[in-house]
VMD Tcl script that draws the C-alpha trace (Angstrom):
set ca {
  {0.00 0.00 0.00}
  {1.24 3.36 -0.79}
  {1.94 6.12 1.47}
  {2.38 9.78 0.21}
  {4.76 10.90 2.87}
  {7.16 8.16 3.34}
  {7.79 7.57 -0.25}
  {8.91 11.04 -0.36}
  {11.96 12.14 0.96}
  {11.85 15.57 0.30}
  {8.65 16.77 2.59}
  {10.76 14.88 5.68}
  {14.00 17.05 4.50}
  {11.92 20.00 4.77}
  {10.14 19.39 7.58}
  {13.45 18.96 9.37}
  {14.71 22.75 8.28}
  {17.02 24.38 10.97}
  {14.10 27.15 11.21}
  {11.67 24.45 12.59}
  {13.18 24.00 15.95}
  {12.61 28.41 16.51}
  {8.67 28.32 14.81}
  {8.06 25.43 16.94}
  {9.72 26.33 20.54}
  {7.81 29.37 20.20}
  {4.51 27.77 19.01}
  {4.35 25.55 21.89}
  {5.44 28.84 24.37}
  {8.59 26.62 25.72}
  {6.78 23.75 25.73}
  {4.46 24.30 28.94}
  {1.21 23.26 27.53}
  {2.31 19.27 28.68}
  {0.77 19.60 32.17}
  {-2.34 20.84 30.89}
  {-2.87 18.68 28.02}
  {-1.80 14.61 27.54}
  {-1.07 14.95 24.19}
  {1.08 18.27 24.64}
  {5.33 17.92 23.33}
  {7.46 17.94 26.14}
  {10.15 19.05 24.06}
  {11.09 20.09 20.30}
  {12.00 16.62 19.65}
  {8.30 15.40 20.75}
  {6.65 18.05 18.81}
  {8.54 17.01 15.70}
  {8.22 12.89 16.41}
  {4.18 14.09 16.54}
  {4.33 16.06 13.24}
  {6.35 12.88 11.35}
  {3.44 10.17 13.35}
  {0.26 12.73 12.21}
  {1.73 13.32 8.25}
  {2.28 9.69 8.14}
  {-1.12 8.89 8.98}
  {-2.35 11.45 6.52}
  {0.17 10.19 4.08}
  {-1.70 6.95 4.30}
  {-4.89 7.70 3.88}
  {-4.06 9.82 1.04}
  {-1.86 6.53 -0.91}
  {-4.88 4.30 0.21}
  {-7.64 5.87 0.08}
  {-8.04 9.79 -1.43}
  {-5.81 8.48 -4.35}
  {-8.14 5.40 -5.50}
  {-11.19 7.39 -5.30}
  {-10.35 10.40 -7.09}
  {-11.56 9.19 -10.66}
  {-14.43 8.12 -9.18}
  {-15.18 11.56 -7.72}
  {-14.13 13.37 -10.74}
  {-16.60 10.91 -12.79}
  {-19.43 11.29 -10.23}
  {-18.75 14.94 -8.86}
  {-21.44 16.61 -6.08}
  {-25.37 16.69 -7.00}
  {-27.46 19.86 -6.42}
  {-30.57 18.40 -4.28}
  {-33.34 20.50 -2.93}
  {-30.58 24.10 -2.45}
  {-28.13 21.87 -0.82}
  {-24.80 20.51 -2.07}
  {-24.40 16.46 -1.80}
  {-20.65 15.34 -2.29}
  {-19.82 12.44 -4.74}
  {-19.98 9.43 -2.59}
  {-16.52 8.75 -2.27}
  {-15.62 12.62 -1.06}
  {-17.61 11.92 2.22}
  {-15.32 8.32 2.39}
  {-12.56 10.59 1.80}
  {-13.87 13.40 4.28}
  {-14.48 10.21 7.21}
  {-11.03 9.02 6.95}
  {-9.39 12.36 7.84}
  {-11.86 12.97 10.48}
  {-11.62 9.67 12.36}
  {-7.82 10.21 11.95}
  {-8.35 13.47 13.91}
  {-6.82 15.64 11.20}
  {-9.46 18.66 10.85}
  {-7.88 21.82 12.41}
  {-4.80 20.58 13.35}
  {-3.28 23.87 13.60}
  {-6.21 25.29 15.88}
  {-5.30 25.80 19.61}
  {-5.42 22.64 21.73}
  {-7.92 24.54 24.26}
  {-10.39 24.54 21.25}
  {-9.52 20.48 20.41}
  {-6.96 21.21 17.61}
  {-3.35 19.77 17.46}
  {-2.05 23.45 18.06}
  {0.95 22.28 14.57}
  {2.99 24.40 13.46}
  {2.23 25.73 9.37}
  {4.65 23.77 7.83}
  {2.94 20.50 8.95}
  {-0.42 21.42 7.81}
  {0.80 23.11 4.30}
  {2.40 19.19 3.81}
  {-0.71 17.86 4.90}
  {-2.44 20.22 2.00}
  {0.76 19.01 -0.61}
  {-0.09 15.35 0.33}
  {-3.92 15.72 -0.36}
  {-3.32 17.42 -3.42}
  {-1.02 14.89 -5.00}
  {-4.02 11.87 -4.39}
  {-6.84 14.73 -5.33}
  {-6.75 17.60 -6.22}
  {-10.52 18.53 -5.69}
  {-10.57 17.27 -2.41}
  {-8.53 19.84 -0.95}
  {-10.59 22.05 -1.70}
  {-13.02 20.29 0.71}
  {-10.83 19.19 3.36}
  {-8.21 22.72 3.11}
  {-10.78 24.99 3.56}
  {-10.31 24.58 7.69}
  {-8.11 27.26 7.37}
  {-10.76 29.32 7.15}
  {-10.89 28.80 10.92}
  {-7.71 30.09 11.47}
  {-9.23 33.50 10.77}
  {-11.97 33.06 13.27}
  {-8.77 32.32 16.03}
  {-6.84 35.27 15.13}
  {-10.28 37.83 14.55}
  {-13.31 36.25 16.24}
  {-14.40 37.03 19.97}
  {-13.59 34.37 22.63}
  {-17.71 33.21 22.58}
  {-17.38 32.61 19.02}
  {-13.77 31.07 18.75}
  {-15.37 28.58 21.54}
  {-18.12 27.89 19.64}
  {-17.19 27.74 16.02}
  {-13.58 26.28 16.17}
  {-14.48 22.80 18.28}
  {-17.22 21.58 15.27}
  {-14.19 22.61 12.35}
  {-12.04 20.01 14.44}
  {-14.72 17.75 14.90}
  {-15.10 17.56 11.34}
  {-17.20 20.40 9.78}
  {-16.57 22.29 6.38}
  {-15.97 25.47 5.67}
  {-15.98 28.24 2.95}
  {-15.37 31.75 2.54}
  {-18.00 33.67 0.48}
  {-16.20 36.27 -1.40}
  {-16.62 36.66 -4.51}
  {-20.32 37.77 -7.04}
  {-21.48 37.89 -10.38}
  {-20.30 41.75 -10.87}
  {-17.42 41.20 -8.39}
  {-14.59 38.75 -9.14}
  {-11.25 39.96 -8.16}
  {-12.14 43.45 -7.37}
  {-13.65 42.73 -4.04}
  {-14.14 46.32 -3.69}
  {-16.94 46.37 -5.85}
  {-18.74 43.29 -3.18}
  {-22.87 44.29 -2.81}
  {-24.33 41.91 -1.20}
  {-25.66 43.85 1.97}
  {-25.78 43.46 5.74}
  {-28.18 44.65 7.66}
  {-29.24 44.67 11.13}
  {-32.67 43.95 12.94}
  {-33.78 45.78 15.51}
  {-32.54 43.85 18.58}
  {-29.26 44.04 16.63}
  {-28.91 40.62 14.69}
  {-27.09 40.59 11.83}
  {-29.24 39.48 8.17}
  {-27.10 38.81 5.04}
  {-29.27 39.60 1.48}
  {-27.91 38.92 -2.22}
  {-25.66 36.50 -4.09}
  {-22.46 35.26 -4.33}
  {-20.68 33.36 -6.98}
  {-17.93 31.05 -8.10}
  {-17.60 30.14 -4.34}
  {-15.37 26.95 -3.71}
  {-17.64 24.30 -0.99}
  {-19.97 26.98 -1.21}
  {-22.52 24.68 0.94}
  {-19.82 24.22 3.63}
  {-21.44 24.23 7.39}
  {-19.65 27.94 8.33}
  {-18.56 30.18 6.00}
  {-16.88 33.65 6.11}
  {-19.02 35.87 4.32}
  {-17.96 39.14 2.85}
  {-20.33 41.61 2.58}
  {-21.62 45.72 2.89}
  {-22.63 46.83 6.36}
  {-22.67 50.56 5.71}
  {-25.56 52.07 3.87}
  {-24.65 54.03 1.11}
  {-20.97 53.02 0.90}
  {-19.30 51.96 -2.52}
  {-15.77 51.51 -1.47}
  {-13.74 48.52 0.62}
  {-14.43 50.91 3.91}
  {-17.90 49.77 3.62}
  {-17.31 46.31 3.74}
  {-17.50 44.13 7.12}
  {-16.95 40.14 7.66}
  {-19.34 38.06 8.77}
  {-19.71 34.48 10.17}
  {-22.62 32.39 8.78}
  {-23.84 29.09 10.46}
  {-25.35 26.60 8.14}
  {-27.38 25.44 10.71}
  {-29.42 28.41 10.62}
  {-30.42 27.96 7.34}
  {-31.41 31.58 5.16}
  {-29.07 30.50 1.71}
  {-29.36 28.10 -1.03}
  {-27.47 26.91 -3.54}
  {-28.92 28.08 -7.06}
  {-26.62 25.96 -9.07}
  {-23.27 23.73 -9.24}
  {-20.78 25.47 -11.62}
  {-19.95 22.77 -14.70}
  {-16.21 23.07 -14.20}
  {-13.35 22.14 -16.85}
  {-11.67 20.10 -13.35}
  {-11.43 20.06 -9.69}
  {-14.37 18.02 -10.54}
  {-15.05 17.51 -6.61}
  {-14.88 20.11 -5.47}
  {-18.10 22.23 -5.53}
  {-18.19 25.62 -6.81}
  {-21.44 26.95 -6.18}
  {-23.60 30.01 -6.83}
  {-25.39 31.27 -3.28}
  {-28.42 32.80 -2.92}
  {-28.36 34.17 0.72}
  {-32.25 35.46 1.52}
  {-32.35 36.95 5.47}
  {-29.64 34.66 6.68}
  {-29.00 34.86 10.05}
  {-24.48 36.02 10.48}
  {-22.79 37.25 13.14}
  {-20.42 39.89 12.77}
  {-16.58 38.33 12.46}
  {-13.90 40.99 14.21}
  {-14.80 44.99 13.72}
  {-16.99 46.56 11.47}
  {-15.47 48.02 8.07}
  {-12.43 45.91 8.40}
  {-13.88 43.05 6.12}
  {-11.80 43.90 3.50}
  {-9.37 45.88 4.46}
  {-7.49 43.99 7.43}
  {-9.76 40.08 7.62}
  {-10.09 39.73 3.58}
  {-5.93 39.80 2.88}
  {-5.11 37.28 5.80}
  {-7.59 35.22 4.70}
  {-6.37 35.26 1.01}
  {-2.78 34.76 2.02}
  {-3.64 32.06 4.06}
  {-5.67 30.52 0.80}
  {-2.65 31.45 -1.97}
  {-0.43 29.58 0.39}
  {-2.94 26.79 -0.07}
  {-3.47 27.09 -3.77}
  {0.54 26.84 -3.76}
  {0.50 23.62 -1.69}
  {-2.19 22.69 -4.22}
  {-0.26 23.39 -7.06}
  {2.74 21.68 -5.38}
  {0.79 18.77 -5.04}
  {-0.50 18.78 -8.48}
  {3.21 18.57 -9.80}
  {4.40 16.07 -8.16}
  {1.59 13.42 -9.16}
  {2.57 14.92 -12.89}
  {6.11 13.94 -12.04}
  {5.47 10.32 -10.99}
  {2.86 9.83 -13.68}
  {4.98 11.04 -16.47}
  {7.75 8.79 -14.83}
  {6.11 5.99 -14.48}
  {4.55 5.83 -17.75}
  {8.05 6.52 -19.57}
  {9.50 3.79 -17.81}
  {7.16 1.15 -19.15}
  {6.22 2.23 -22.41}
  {8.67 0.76 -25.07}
  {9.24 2.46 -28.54}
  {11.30 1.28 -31.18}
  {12.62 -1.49 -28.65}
  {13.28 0.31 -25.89}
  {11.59 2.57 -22.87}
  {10.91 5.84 -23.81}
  {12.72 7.49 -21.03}
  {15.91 6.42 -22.95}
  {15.12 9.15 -25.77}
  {16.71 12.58 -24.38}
  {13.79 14.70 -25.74}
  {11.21 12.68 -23.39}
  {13.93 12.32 -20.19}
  {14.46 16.20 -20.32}
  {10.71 16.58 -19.99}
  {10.56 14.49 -17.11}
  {14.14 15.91 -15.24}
  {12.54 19.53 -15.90}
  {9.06 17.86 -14.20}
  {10.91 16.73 -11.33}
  {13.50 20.19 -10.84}
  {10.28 22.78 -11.49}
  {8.13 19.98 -8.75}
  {11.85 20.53 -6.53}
  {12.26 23.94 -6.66}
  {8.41 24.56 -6.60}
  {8.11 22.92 -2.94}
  {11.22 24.35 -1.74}
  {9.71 27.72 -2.26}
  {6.56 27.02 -0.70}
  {8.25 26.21 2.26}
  {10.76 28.43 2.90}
  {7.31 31.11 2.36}
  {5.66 28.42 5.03}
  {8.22 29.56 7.50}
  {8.62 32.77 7.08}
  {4.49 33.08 7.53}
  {4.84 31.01 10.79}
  {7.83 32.96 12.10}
  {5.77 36.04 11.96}
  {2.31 34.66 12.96}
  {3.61 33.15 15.59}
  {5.42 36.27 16.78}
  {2.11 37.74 16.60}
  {0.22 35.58 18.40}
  {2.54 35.90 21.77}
  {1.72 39.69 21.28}
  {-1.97 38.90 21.73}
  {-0.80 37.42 25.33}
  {1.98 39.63 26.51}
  {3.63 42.80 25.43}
  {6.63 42.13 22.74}
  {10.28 43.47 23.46}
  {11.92 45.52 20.49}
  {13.53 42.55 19.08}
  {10.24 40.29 18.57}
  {8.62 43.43 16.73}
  {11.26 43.94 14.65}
  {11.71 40.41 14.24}
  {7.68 39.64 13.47}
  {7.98 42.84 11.13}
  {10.79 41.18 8.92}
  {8.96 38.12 8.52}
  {5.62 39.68 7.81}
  {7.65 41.60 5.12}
  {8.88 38.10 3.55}
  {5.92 36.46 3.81}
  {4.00 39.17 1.91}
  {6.75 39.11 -0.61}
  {7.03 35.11 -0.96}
  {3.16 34.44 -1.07}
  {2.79 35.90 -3.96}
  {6.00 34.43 -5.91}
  {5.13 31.22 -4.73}
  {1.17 31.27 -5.40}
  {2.18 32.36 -9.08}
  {4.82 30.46 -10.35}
  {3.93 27.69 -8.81}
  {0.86 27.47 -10.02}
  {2.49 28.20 -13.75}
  {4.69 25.32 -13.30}
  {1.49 22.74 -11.85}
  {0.07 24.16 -15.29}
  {3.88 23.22 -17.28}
  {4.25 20.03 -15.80}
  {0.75 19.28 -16.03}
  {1.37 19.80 -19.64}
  {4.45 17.99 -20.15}
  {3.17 14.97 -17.97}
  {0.53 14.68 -20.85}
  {3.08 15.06 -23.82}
  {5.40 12.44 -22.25}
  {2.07 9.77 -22.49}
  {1.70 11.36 -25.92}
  {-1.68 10.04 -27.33}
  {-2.68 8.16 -24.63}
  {-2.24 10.96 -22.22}
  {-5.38 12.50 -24.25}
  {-7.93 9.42 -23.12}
  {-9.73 9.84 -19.49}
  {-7.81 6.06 -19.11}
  {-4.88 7.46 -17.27}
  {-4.56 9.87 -14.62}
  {-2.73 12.43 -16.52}
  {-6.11 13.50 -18.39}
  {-7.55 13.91 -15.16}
  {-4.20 16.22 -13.72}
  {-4.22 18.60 -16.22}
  {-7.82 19.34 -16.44}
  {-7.37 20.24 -12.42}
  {-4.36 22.00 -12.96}
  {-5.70 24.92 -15.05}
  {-7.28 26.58 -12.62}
  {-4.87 27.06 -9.99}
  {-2.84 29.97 -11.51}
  {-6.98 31.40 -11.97}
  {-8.37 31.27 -8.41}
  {-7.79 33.13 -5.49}
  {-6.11 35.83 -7.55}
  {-4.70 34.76 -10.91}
  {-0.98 35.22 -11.79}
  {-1.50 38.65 -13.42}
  {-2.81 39.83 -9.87}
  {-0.09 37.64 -8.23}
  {2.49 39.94 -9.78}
  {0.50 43.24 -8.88}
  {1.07 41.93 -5.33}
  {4.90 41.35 -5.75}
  {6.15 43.77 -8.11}
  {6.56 46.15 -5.10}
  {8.57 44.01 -3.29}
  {11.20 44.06 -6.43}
  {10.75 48.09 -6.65}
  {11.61 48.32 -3.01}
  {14.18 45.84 -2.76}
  {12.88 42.58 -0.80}
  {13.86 40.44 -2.99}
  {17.43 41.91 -3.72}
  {18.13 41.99 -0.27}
  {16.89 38.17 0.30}
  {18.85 37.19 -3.06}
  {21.75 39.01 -1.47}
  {21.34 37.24 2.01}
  {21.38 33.62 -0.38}
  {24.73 34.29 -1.69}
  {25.93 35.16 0.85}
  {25.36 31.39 2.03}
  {27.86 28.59 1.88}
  {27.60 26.05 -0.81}
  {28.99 22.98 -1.45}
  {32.06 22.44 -4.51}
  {28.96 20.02 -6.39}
  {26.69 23.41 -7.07}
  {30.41 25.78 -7.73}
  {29.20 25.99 -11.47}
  {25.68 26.79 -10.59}
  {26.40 29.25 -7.74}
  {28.40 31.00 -10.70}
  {25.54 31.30 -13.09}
  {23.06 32.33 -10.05}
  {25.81 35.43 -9.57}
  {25.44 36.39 -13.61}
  {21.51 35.46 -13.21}
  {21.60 37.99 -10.32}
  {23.68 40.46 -12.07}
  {21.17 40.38 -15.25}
  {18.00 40.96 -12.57}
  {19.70 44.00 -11.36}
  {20.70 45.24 -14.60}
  {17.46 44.62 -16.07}
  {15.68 46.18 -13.16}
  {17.16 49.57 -13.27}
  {16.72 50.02 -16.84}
  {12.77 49.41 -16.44}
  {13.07 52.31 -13.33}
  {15.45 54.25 -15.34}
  {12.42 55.16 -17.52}
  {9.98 56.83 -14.90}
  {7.03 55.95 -15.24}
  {5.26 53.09 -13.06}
  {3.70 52.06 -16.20}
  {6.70 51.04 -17.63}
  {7.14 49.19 -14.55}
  {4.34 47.57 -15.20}
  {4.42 46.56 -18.14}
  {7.90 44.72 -17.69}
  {6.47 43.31 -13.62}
  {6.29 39.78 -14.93}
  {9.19 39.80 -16.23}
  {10.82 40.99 -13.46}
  {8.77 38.72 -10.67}
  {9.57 35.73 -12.40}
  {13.50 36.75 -13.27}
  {13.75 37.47 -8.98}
  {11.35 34.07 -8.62}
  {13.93 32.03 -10.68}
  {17.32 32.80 -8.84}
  {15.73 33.01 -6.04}
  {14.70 29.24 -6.41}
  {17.83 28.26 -7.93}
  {19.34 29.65 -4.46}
  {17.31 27.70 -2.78}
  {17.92 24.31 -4.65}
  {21.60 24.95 -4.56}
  {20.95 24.95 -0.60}
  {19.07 22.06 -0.36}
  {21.89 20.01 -2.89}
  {24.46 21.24 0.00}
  {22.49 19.42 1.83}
  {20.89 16.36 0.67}
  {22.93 15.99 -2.85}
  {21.32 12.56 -3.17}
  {18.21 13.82 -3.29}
  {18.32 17.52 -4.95}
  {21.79 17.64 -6.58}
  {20.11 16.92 -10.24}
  {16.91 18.80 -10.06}
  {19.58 21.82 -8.75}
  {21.56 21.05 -12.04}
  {18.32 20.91 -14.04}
  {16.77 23.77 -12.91}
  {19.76 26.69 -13.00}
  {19.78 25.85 -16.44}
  {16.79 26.37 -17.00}
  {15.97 29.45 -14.79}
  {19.51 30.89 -16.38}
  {17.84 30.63 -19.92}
  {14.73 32.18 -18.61}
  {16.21 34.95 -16.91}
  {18.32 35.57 -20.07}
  {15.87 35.54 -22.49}
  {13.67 38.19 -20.35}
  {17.37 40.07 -19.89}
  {17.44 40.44 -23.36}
  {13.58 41.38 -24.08}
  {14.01 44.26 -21.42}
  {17.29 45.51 -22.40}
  {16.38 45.82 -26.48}
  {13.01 47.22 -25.63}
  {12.09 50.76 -27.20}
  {10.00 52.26 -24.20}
  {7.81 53.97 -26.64}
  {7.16 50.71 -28.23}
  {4.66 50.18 -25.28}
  {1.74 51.31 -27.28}
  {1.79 48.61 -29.90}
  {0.55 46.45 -26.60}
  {-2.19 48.52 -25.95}
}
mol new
graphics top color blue
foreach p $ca { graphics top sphere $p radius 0.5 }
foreach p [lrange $ca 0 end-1] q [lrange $ca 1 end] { graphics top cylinder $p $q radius 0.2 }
display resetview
């Protein structure tokens, strides 16, 4: 029987980052939960013996169970009966595992039943689902919806809501409408408030993911009159209430499990979530981090079942009396699978860290007063994390989409036929560089982080790293990569004009993105050259030719030639 996490290496190399002993010492407050709870570490080497036991487990279940049901989920998909969404049969088999296993809200607070983990635990959890099924994560990865009723909710509320997400309820948040897709600004559905001051949600929303979940976060406008994101106020809606129907189940191109529903919310009984007029402004981004980080586990995920599939099938299909993974043109399309899948997950959690460093940091401030240090500290990891979410939400969900691809061309006409998995892969693939912001806004989010100089001064902190002789060549061609970035960078400033800048942001995002994750594979090779040392090889090369090629489109580029684009 197959099990996700122990037949790969890489997710126990990264659990086991130097970084993890910090994030964890501090998540657990020196370990003094113990006395208070059984299942409480006594120590860091406890805490991390109960993250390896717990992503086993999940491991498992996804190899033996999540896996073998997923074409039967994406065949049967979830009915529409009577307003209400019913799951494919095998999504609540899928759903009962995990909650018998005791893995819903594992990162909630042990006071409220959770497992109190650390990020980096959970976002495997998410890569691990995602590799058996994709659409199911979208179920089961939702919970982290409750983390925003921990960090903004009142204590009656947290007590309340957070002990049924452990116990095994669903969640969504309600976001998006018809006239309202990415600019959230524009939201209309409207809160109002009864006399003895209950809160009562009227309008629609649309395109939202386990739309029929038991609580949602609900988005919506509590201020007469208002037109702007001031206006705007989060609520919590119990399902249990009743007050909203589902009007349809989207006909999606994949994620066929998943349902994306269209909400009709008539009266619904919501309690306000945090302060009014903050919806959007403060609730709305940590929420959508927290869900990019996802998608990016997601697309993680996605890869690295393209990577085995693509393997696999080039291993034992035989061409002109041999395997096809002995032609170069098909190997090279499964080594770049494999280094983009590397490189991919090694970004996603270095950005895991960096989001639990400061969370965490943050948290403690909720219970005591900070000194300097932990400010500053919580303030430089904030900073990271807002640059790394986006870099790692967008081009990692370009390469699920690439691989995706490729994993198909390797099973050439086969891959075409709903017979093998592949088919199935990159239909689910697609829409991960689409939701929860597509790569276009992705790169709104982080092209101020290369005007401002985050990601110079991170690239900078990289080299100045120590490297083993193996990666000498690549560590080289990162330095000239770097060197090209820079150059290319000030000749888009040079210019003036933030339009300029962005027209060229992609360019530049993905130029900082790709030395930045050839850094970061040259690290792990250091480290674990059995395991990374080729994908590091692989993917320089093929970040250096990318980085080039955009070199050279910047540097020839006649500014006024802007307009032909327009």
């Amino acid at each position: 029987m197959a099990n996700f996490y122990t037949d790969n290496k890489a997710l126990r190399y990264h659990l086991n980052h130097p970084l993890m002993r910090e994030i964890v010492t501090m998540r657990e407050r020196e370990f003094s939960q113990s006395d208070k709870f059984d299942y409480a570490p006594l120590d860091f080497e406890d805490a991390m013996d109960s993250y390896e036991r717990v992503l086993e487990v999940i491991g498992e279940i996804c190899g033996d169970i999540v896996a073998p049901n997923a074409e039967s989920v994406d065949t049967e998909g979830p009915h529409l009966v009577d307003g209400k969404v019913r799951y494919a049969s095998k999504t609540y088999e899928n759903l009962q595992a995990l909650v018998q296993a005791g893995l819903m809200g594992i990162t909630l607070p042990r006071q409220y039943g959770g497992l109190n983990f650390s990020l980096v635990p959970y976002t495997m959890a998410a890569d691990l689902v995602s590799r058996a099924d994709a659409s199911f994560v979208n179920v089961w990865g939702l919970q982290d919806c409750a983390e925003t009723i921990n960090e903004f909710a009142n204590d009656d509320q947290r007590e309340r809501y957070l002990p049924r997400v452990v116990a095994g309820e669903t969640m969504a948040m309600d976001l998006t409408e018809p006239d309202a897709g990415s600019d959230l600004q524009a939201v209309m559905l409207k809160a109002t408030q009864d006399e003895d001051g209950t809160w009562r949600l009227n309008g629609v929303k649309r395109f939202i993911t386990n739309g029929d979940g038991d609580i949602s976060l609900v988005l919506a406008r509590s201020e007469e009159g208002s037109k702007d994101g001031r206006g705007l106020s989060m609520f919590i809606y119990d399902k249990r209430n009743g007050g909203m129907t589902v009007r349809r189940i989207e006909n999606k191109m994949g994620i066929h499990g998943s349902p994306t529903c269209e909400l009709v919310f008539k009266n619904a009984k919501a309690e306000l979530c945090g302060d009014r007029r903050m919806g959007l402004i403060k609730y709305v981004m940590s929420l959508m981090n927290g869900a990019r980080l996802g998608i990016a586990a997601q697309s993680v995920g996605i890869s690295e079942s393209a990577y085995r599939e693509a393997l696999e099938y080039a291993n034992s299909r035989e061409q002109f009396g041999k395997a096809i993974i002995n032609f170069p043109a098909v190997a090279e399309l499964v080594a770049l699978i494999k280094a983009k899948t590397d490189a991919g997950r090694s970004l996603l959690y270095e950005c895991t860290r960096f989001v639990d460093m400061y969370k965490t940091i943050e948290a403690i401030g909720r219970e005591r007063a900070l000194t300097i240090e932990e400010r500053q500290r919580a303030k430089t990891y904030k900073r990271l994390a807002d640059a790394f979410t986006p870099l790692v939400k967008g081009m990692g969900s370009e390469f699920a989409n690439q691989n995706a691809y490729d994993c198909v061309q390797v099973h050439g006409g086969s891959g075409f036929m709903r017979d093998y998995a592949c088919e199935r892969i990159y239909r689910d693939a697609r829409i991960t560089s689409i939701y929860e912001g597509t790569t276009q806004l992705q790169v709104v989010a982080a092209i101020r982080h290369i005007t401002t100089g985050t990601y110079s001064a991170q690239i900078k902190e990289y080299a100045a790293g120590e490297y083993s002789e193996a990666v000498a060549s690549e560590r080289a061609r990162l330095e000239t990569m770097t060197a090209q970035f820079e150059t290319a960078l000030e000749a888009v400033k040079a210019i003036n004009d933030p339009e300029y800048v962005t027209f060229h942001a992609r360019r530049l995002v993905e130029m900082a993105g790709h030395v930045i994750m050839g850094y970061l594979m040259i690290y792990d090779a250091t480290n674990e050259p059995d395991l990374f040392l080729k994908s590091a090889k692989v993917y320089v090369n093929y970040g250096a030719a990318q980085v080039a090629a955009h070199a050279q489109f910047i540097g020839s580029f006649n500014p006024a030639d802007v307009e032909a684009y327009r």
